[in-house]
DOSE-566300 format. One line per 4 residues: number of its first residue (from 1); their letters; for each residue x negated, y negated, z negated of N, C-alpha, C. Coordinates in steps of 0.001 Angstrom, whole numbers. Each point is the difference from the previous one (the first is absolute). Example, Ala and Ser with C-alpha at 12.3 -4.5 7.8 and 13.67 -1.06 7.14 Angstrom:
<lotis>
1) AS) -13190/5690/-7800/890/-1190/0/-900/-1200/0; 350/-1050/720/-820/-1190/-60/770/-1090/-730 $
</lotis>
This chain:
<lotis>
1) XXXX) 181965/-41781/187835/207/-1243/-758/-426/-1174/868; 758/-1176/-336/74/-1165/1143/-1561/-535/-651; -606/-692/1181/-1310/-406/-899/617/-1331/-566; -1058/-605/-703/112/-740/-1136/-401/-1468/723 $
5) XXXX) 23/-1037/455/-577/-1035/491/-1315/-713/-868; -584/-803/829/-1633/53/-1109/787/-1016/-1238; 1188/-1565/657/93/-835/-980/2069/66/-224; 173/730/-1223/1107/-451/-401/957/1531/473 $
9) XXXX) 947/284/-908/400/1470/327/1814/109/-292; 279/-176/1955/1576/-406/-6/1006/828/-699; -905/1248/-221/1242/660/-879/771/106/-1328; -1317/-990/-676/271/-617/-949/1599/-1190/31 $
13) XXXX) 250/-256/1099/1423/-904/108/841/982/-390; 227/1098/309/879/597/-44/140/1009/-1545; -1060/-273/-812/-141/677/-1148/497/-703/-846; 901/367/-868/711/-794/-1473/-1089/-164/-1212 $
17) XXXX) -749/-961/-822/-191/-494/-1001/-253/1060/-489; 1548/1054/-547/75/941/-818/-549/1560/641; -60/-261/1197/-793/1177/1080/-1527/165/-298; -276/-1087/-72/-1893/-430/-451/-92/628/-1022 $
21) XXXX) 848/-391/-1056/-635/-176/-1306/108/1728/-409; 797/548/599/670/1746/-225/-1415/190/844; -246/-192/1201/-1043/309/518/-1495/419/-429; -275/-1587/-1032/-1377/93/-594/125/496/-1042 $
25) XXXX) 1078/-14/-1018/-228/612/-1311/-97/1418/619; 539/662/958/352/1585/487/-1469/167/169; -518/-495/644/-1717/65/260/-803/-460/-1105; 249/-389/-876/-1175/-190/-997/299/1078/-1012 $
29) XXXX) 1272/768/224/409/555/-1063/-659/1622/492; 10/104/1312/-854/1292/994/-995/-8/-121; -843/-1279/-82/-1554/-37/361/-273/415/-1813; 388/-373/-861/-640/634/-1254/739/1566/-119 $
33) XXXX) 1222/168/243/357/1754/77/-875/1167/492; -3/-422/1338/-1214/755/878/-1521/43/-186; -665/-1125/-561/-1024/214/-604/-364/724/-1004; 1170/253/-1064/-250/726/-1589/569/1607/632 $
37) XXXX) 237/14/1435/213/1530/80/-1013/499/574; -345/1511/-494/-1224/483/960/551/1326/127; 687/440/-388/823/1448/397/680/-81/1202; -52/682/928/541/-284/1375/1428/136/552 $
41) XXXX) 255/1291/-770/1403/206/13/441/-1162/-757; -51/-266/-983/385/-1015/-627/47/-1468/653; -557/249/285/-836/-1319/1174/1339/-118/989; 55/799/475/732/99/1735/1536/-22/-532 $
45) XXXX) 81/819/-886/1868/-397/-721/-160/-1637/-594; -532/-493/-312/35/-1281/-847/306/-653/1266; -976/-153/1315/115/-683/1051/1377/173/718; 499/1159/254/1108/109/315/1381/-1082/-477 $
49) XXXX) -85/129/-1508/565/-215/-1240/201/-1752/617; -1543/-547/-291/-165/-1218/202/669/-646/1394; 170/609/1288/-259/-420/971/2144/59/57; 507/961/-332/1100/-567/-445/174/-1261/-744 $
53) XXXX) -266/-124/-1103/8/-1415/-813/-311/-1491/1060; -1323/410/347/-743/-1522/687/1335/-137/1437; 368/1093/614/759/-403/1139/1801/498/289; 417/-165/-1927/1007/582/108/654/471/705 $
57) XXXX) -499/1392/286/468/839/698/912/1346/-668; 656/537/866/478/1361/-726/-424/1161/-232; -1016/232/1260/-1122/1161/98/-1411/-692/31; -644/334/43/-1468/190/385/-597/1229/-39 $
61) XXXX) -1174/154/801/-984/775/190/-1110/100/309; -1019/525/-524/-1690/77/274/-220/1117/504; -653/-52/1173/-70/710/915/-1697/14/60; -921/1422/110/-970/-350/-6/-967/441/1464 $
65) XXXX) -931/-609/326/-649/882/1400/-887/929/140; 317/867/557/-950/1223/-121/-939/-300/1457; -1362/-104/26/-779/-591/836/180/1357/921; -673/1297/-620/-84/1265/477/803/-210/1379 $
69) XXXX) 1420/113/-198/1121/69/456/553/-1245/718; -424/-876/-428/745/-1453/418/1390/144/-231; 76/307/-1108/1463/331/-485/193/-1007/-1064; 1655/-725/-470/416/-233/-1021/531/892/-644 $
73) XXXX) -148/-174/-1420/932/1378/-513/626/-855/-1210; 1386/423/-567/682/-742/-895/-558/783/-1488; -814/-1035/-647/-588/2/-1459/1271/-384/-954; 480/-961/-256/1386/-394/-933/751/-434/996 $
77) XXXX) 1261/341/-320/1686/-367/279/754/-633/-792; 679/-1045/-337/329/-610/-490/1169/-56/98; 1030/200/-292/1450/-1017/374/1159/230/-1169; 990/-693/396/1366/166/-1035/599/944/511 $
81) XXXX) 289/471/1095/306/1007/788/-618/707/1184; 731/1227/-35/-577/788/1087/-1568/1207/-699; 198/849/835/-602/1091/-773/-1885/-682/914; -637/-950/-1173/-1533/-331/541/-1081/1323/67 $
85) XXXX) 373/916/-453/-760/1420/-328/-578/520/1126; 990/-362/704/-44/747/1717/-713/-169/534; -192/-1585/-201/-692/-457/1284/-1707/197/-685; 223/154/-1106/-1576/118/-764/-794/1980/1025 $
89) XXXX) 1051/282/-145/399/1711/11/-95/327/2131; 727/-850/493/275/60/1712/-1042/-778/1128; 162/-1054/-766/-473/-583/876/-1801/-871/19; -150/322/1387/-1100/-483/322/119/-1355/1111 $
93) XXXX) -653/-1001/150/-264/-558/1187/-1252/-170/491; -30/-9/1197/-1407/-346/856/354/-1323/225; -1919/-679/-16/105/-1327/132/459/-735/1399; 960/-1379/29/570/-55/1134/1442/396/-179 $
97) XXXX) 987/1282/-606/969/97/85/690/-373/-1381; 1064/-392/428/1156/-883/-919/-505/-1102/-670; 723/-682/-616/-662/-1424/-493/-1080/219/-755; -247/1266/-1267/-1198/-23/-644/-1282/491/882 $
101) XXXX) -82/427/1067/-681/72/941/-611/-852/586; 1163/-904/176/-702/-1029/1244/-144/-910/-1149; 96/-348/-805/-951/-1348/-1044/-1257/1215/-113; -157/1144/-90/-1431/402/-321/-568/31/1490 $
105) XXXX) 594/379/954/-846/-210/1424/-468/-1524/79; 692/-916/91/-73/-1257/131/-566/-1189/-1102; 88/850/-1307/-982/-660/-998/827/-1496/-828; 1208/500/478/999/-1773/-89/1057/370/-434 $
109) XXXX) 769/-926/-1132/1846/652/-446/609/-128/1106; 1270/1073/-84/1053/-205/649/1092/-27/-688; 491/-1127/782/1518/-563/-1153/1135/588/1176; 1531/1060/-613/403/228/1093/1222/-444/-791 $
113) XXXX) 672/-1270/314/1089/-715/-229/1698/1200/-510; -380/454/1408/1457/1090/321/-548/1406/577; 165/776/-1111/-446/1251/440/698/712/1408; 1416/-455/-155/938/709/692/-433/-262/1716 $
117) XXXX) -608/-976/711/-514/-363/327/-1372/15/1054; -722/344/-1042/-1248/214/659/-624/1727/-210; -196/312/1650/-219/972/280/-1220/821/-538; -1066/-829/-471/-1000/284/-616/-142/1062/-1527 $
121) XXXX) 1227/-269/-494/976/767/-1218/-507/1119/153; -1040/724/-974/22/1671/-192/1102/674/-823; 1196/66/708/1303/406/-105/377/1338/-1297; -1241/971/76/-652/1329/-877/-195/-287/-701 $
125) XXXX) -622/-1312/-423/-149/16/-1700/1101/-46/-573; 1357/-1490/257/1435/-36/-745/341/1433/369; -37/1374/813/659/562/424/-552/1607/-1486; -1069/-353/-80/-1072/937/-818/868/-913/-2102 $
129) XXXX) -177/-1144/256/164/-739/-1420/1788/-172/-246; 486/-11/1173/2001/-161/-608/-210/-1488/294; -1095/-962/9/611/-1392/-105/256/-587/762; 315/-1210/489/537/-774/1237/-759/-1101/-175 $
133) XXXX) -1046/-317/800/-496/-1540/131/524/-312/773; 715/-1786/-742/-299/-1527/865/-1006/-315/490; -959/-256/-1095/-1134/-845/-89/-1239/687/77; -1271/-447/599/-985/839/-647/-1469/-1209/479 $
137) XXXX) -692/31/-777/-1349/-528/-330/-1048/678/30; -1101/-55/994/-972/1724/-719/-1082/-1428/570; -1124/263/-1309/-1024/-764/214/-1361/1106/-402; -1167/-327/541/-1232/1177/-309/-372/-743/-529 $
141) XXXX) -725/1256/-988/-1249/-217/-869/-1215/199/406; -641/-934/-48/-1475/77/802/-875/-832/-1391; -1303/1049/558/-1277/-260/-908/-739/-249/645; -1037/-1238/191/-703/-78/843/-333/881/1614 $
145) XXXX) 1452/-923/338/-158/655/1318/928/1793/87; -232/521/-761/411/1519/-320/1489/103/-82; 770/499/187/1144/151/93/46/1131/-924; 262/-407/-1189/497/1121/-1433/1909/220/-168 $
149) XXXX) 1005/-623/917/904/469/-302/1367/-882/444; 1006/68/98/836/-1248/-26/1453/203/-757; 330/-1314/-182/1334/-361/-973/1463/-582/444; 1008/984/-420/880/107/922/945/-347/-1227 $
153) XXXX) 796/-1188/251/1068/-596/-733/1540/-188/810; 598/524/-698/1424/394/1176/758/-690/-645; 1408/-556/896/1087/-855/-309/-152/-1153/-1059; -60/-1018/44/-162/-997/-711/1273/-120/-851 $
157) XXXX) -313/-128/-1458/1453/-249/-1022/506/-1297/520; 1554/69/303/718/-1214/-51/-441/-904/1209; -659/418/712/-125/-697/1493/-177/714/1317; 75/-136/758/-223/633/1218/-1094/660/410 $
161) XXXX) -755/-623/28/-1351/-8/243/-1671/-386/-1189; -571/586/957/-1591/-560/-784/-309/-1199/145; -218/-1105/-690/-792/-850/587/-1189/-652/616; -675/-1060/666/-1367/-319/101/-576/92/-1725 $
165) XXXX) 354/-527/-489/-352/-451/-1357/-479/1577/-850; 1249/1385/600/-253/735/-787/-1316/1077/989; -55/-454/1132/-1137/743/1157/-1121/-553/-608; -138/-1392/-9/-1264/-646/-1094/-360/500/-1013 $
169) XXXX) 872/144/-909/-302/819/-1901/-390/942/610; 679/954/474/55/1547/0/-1563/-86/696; -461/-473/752/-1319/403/913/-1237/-368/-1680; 339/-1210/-389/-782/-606/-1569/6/1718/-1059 $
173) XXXX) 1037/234/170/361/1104/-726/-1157/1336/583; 318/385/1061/-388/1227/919/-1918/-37/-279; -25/-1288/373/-1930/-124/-341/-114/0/-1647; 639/56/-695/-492/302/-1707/4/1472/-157 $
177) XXXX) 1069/303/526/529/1266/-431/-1142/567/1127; -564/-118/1183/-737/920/894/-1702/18/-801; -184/-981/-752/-785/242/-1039/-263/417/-898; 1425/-180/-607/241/910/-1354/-353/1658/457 $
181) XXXX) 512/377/1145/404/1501/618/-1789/161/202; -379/-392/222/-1573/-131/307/-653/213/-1230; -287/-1286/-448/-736/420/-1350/621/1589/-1058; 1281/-181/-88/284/1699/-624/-198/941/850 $
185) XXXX) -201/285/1065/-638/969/343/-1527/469/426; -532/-1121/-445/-1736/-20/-351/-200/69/-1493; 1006/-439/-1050/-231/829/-1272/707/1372/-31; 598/66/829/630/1927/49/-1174/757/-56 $
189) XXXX) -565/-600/1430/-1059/866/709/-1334/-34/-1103; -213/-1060/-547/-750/48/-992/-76/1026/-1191; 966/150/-418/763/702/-1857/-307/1802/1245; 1022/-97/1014/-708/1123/430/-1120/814/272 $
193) XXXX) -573/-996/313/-2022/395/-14/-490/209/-1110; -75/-1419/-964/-116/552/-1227/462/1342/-571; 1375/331/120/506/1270/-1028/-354/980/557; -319/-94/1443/-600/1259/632/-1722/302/-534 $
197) XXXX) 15/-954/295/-2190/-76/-729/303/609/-1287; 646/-1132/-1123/367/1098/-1345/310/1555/107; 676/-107/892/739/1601/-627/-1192/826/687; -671/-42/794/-1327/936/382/-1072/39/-1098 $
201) XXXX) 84/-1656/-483/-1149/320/-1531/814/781/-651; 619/-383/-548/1008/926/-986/198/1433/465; 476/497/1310/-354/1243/176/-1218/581/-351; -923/-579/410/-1492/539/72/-614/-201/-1279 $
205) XXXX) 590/-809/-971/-517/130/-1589/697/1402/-761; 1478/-80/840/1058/1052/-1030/-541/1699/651; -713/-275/1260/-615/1310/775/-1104/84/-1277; -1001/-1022/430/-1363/220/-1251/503/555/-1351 $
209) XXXX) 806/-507/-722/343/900/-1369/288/918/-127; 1014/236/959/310/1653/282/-1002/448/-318; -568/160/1075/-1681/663/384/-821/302/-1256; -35/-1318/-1099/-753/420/-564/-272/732/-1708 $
213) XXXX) 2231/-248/18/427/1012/-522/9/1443/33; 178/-221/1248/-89/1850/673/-1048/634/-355; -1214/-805/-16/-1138/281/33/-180/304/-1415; 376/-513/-697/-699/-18/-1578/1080/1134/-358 $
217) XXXX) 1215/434/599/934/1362/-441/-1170/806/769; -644/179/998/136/1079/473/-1578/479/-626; -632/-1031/-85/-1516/9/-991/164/893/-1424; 826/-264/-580/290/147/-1564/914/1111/227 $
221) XXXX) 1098/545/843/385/1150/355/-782/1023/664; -1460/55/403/-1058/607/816/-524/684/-1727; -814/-1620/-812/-480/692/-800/793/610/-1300; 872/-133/76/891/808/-1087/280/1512/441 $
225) XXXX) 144/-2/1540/-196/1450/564/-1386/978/-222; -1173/-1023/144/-1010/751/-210/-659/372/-1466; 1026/-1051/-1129/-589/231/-860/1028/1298/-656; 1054/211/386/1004/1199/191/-1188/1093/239 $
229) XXXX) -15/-247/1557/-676/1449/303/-1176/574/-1075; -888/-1113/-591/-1065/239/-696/534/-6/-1774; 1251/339/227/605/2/-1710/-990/-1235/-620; -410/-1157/365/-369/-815/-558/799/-1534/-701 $
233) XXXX) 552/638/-1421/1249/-970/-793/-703/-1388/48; -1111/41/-40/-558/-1039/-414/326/-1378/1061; -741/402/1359/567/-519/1083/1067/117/317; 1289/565/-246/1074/-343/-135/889/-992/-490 $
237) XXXX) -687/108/-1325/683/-715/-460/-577/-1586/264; -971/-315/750/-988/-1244/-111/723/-839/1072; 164/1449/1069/1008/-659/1216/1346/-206/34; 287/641/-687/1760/-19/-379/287/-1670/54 $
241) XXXX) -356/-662/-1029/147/-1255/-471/42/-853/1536; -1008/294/1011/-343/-621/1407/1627/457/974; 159/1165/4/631/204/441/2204/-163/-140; -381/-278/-1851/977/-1006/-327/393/-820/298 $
245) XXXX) -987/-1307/419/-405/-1180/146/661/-393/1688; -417/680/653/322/-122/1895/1314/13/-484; 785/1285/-744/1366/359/472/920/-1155/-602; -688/-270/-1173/787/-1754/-287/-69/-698/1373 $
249) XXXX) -1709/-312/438/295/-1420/626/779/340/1602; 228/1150/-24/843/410/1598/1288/-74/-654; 605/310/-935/1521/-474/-846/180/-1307/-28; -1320/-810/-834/300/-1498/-114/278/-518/1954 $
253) XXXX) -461/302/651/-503/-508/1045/1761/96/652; 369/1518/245/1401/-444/256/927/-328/-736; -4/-101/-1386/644/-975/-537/421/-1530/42; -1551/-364/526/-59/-759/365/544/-705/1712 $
257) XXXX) 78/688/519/140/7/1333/1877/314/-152; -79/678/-522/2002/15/-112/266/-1184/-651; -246/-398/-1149/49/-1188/-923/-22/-1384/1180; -587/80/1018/-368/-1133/477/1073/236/1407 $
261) XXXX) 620/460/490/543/576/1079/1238/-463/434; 772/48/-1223/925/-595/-316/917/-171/-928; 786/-1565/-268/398/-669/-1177/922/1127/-897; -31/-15/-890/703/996/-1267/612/-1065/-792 $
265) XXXX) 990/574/-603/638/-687/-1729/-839/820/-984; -562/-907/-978/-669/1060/-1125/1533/424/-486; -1267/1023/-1135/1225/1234/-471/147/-363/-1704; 83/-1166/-276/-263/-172/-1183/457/936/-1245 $
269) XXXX) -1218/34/-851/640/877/-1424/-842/-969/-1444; 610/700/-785/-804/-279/-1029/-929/769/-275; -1308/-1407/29/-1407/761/-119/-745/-303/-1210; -477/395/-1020/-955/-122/-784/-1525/-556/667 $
273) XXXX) -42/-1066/-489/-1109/-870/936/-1253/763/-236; -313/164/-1398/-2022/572/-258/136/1454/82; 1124/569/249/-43/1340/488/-214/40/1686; 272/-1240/739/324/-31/1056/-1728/-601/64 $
277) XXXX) -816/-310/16/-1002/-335/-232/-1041/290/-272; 77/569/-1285/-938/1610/59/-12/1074/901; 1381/278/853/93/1729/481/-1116/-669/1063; 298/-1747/635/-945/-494/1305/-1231/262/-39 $
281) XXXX) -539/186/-1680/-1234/-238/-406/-790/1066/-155; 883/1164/-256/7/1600/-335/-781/191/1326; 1022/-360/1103/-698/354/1427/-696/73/921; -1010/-1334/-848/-520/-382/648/-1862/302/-634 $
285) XXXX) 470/1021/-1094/-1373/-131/-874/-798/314/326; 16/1231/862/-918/696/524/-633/-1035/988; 236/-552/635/-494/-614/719/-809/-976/-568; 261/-760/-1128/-1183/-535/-563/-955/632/-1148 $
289) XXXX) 220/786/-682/-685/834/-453/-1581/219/1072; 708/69/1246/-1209/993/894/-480/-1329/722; 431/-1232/156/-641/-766/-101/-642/-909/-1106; 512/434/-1388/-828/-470/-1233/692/-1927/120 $
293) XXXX) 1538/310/-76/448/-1416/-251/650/-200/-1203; 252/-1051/-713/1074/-205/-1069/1150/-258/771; 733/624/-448/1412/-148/79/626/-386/-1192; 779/-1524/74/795/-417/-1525/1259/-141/197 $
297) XXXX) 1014/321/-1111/1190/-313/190/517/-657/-795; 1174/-483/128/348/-833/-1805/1786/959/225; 302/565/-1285/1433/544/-149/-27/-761/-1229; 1900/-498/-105/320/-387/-1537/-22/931/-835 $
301) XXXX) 650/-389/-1149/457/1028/-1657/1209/764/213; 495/-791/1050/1427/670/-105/122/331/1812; 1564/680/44/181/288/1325/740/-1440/376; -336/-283/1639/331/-1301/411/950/724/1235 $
305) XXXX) 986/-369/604/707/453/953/129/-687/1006; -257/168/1169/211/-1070/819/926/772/1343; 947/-449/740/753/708/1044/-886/-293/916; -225/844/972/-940/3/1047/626/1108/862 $
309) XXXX) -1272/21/960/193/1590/1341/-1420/905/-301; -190/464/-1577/-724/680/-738/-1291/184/2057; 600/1024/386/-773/856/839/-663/-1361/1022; 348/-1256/361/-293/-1277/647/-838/-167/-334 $
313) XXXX) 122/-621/-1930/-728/-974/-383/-1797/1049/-431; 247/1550/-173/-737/507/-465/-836/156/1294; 527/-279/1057/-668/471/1631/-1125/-1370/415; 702/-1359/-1239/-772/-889/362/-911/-67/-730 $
317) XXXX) 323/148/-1532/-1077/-365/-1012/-1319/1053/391; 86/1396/1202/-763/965/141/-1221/-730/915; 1269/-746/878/-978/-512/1401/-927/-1110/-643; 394/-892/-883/-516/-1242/-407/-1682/692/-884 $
321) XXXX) 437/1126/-903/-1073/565/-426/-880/522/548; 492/969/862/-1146/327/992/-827/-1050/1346; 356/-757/229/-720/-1231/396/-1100/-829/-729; 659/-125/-1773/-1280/-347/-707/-613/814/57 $
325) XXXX) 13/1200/-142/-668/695/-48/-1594/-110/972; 931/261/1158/-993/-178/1270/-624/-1627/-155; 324/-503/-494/-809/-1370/19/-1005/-229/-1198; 108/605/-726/-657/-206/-1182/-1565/834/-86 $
329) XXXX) -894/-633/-888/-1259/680/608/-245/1285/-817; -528/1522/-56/-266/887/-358/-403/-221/-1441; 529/771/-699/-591/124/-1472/91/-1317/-756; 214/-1369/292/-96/-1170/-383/1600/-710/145 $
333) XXXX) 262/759/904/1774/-178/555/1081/3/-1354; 1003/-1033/-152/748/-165/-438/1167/-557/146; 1228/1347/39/1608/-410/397/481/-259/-1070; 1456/-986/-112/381/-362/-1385/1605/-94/496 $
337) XXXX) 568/975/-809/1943/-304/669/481/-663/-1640; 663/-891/378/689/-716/-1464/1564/-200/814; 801/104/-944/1414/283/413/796/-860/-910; 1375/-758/479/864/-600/-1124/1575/-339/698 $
341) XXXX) 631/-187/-839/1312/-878/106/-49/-1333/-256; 144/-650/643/310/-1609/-608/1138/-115/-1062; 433/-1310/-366/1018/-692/-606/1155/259/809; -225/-145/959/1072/7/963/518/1443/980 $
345) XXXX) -525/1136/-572/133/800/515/-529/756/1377; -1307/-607/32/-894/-190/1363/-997/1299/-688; -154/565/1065/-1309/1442/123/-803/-258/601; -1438/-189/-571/-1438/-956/579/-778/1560/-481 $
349) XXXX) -763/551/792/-1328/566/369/-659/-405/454; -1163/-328/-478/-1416/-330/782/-790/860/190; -1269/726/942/-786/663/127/-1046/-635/433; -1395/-125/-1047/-926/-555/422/-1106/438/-593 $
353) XXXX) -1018/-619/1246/-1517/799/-108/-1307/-674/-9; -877/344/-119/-1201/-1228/-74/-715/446/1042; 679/514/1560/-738/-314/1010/-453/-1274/739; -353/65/1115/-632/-1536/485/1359/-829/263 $
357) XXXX) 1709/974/186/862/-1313/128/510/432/1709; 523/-1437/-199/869/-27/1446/-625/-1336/794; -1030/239/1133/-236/-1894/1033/1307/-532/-50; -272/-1475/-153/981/-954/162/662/235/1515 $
361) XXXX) -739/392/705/401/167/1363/962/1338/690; -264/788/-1262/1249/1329/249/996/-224/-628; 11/-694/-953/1215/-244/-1092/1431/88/812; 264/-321/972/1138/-489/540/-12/1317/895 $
365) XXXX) -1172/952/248/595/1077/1517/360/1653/-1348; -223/-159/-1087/-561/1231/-663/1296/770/46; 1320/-552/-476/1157/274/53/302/730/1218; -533/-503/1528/948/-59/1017/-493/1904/256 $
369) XXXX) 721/855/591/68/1298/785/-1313/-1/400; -358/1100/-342/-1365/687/1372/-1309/-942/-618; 354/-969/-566/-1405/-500/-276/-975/316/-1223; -1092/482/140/-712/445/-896/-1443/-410/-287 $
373) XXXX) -355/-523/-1583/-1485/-808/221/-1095/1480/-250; 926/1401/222/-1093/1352/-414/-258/384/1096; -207/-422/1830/-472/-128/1156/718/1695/144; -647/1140/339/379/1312/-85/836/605/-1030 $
377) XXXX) -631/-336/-822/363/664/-1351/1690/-712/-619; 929/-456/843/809/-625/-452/835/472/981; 1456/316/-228/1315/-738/1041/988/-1381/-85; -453/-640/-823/588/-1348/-1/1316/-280/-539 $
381) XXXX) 448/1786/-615/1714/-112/-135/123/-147/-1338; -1172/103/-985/129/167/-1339/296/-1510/-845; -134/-1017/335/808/-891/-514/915/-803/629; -167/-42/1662/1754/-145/757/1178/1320/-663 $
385) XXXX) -682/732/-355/1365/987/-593/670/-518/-1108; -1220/-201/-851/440/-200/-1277/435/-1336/-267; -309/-978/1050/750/-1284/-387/1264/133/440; 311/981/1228/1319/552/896/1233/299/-1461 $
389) XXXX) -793/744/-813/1094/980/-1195/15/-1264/-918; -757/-757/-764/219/-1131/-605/1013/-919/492; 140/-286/1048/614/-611/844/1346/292/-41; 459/1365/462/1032/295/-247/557/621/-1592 $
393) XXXX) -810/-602/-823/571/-21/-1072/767/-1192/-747; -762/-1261/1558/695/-1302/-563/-1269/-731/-579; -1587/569/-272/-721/-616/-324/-1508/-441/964; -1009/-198/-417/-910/-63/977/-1621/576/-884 $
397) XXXX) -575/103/890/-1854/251/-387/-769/-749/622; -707/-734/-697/-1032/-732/70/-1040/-156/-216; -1213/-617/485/-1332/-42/-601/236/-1109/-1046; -357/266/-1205/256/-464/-1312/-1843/-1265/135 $
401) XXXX) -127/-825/-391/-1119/-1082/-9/-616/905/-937; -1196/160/-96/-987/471/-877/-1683/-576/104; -807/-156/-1447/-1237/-742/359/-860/1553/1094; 372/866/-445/-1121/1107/615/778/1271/309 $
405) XXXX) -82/782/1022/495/1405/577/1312/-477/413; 895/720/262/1429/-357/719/931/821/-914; 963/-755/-36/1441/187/-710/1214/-316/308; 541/1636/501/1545/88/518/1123/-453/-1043 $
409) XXXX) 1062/-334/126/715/211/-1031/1364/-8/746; 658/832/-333/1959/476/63/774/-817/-380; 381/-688/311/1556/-771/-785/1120/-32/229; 633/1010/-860/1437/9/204/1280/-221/-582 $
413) XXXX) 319/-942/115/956/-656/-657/1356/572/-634; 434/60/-1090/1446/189/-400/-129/1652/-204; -736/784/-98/-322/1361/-378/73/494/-1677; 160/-703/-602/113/51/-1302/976/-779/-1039 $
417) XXXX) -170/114/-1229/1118/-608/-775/-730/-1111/-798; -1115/-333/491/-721/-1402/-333/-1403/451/-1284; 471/1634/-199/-1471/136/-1247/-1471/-23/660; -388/-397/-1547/-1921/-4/453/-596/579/-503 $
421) XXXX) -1111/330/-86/-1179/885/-643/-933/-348/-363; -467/330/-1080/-1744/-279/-4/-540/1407/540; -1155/105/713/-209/1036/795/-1847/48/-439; 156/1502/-55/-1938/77/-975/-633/1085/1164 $
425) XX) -1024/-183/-42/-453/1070/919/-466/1421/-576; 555/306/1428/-292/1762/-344/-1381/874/395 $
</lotis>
């Protein structure tokens, strides 16, 4: 690129009014595009995209540098014709050869008027793509100093050539976009670290449960053997109940883990709601019994029907219970499920307990995968699942406002034919 003089810029004589004004709106309209992108692929096609527009061209291409190598390699292809795949697919350049070369050796655009012409032409790419350049423009992208890539705009629409005017934009252009390419790939590298750190907690929490499932089968399967050998019913039967208990939470556990794995259509049927409610409640008795909790429910007078994914919603109302559970204090502990239809045909469950609650400060992570406020004693999937199946029912779960303990509640919309209940406890 020609340098710029310190006072007054002659190439401006030769630029039309209507050249400017296409010019700056093209650039103000890039500089907010490229900022709201942080996906890279996304990123590098948009630039492509753009760099046609700003220098009406027929092709373009982003070409990126591989330091390793001192190689360009073709990232997007652009054009109205000619197979661009290829050259994404064939070709490489080293820095220095053909025009996108030598603007990255040299750090400066090159404007090449007449392709036909100048010998400098890497002849393999049109020969790799089907197309025929006139024209070609290749300007680098540089980041402080760094050479992240360069931008290659071929045949100019409706004129011969590139202009000064369009070597100017396009370089205005090349430094947004060599930033844009920058900053998204320091949030790549970021989300990557992060999800890698996660998924090792998350391994190493979903290892710990295993473990300490296994443990409590193989404890309660030891003494059920010995109380076998010693014909002792008594201890049998004391452990039985223990050994019940594991083989649920290793069922719930991959239930959970399939449930969360990937997206499903519920299977909707018609469900009887306080039948659907009780069987949750049935299941869960033993478990408070032996911790000495109340468990309350409210069912109506009559049967209430609501269409649902029976086996979903019963997988959630299980997880939501057994969490109060665990939160609630021994012998003093109290879970409460109340169930209804709206006016409008909306299915609201709440499950709530008079434990200490949810910090203002987890409220927002409790939902997300892998996270768990039960340190060991948790895998984090039991209410990312269950908001997962709500979800794809079209509704959502939420922490419901309460003065004391924490309260989930289900809402799912359009599941019913608008009846209500008065609901008494059982």
């Amino acid at each position: 690129m020609s340098d710029i003089p310190e006072h007054g810029l002659p190439w401006l004589d030769t630029a039309s009014r209507a050249d400017m004004r296409r010019a700056v709106e093209a650039l103000y309209h890039v500089h907010g595009l490229l900022g709201a992108i942080t996906d890279l692929d996304a990123l590098l096609a948009s630039i492509g995209e753009e760099s046609r527009h700003v220098a009406r061209a027929e092709a373009a291409s982003v070409m990126l540098y591989d330091e390793a190598s001192d190689e360009l390699y073709f990232q997007v292809a652009l054009g109205e014709s000619g197979d661009q795949e290829a050259l994404k697919r064939e070709i490489r350049l080293k820095t220095g050869q053909g025009i996108a070369g030598i603007a990255a050796a040299t750090r400066a655009a090159v404007n090449v008027p007449d392709a036909s012409k100048d010998p400098r032409i890497f002849r393999d790419a049109d020969a790799a793509a089907g197309f025929h350049t006139r024209s070609l423009l290749a300007v680098p992208m540089i980041e402080r100093d760094r050479l992240v890539g360069v931008l290659e705009v071929v045949n100019k629409v409706g004129e011969d050539a590139f202009s000064p005017l369009d070597e100017h934009v396009m370089a205005m252009f090349s430094s947004l976009a060599a930033t844009a390419v920058v900053n998204a790939r320091l949030i790549e590298r970021q989300i990557r670290t992060e999800r890698l750190a996660a998924l090792g907690q998350a391994i190493a929490g979903l290892t710990h449960h295993i473990k300490n499932i296994l443990t409590g089968l193989g404890s309660s399967t030891e003494l059920i053997q010995m109380a076998l050998d010693r014909n002792n019913q008594e201890m049998a039967l004391r452990t039985w109940p223990v050994l019940k208990r594991n083989v649920q939470r290793m069922s719930n556990f991959v239930q959970d883990l399939l449930a969360f794995s990937k997206p499903r259509t519920p299977l909707c049927q018609k469900t009887e709601l306080a039948a659907l409610v009780r069987e949750a409640c049935d299941s869960v008795r033993d478990l408070f019994n032996a911790k000495e909790l109340l468990l309350e429910g409210d069912t109506g007078d009559g049967p209430l029907y609501v269409w649902v994914d029976t086996d979903g919603i019963y997988r959630c109302l299980l997880n939501l219970i057994h969490n109060a559970a665990e939160a609630v204090p021994e012998r003093d502990g109290r879970v409460r499920i109340t169930a209804r239809t709206t006016a409008n045909g909306a299915l609201e469950i709440e499950v709530a307990d008079n434990g200490p609650g949810i910090p203002p400060e987890l409220r927002e992570k409790i939902f997300d995968p892998f996270f768990s406020t039960k340190g060991s004693k948790g895998t984090g999937l039991g209410l990312a699942t269950s908001a997962k199946v709500v979800e794809e029912h079209g509704g959502r779960l939420e922490l419901a406002p309460t003065a004391s303990g924490a309260c989930f509640r289900i809402i799912i919309p359009g599941v019913s034919g608008g009846e209500t209940a008065e609901w008494q406890e059982f």
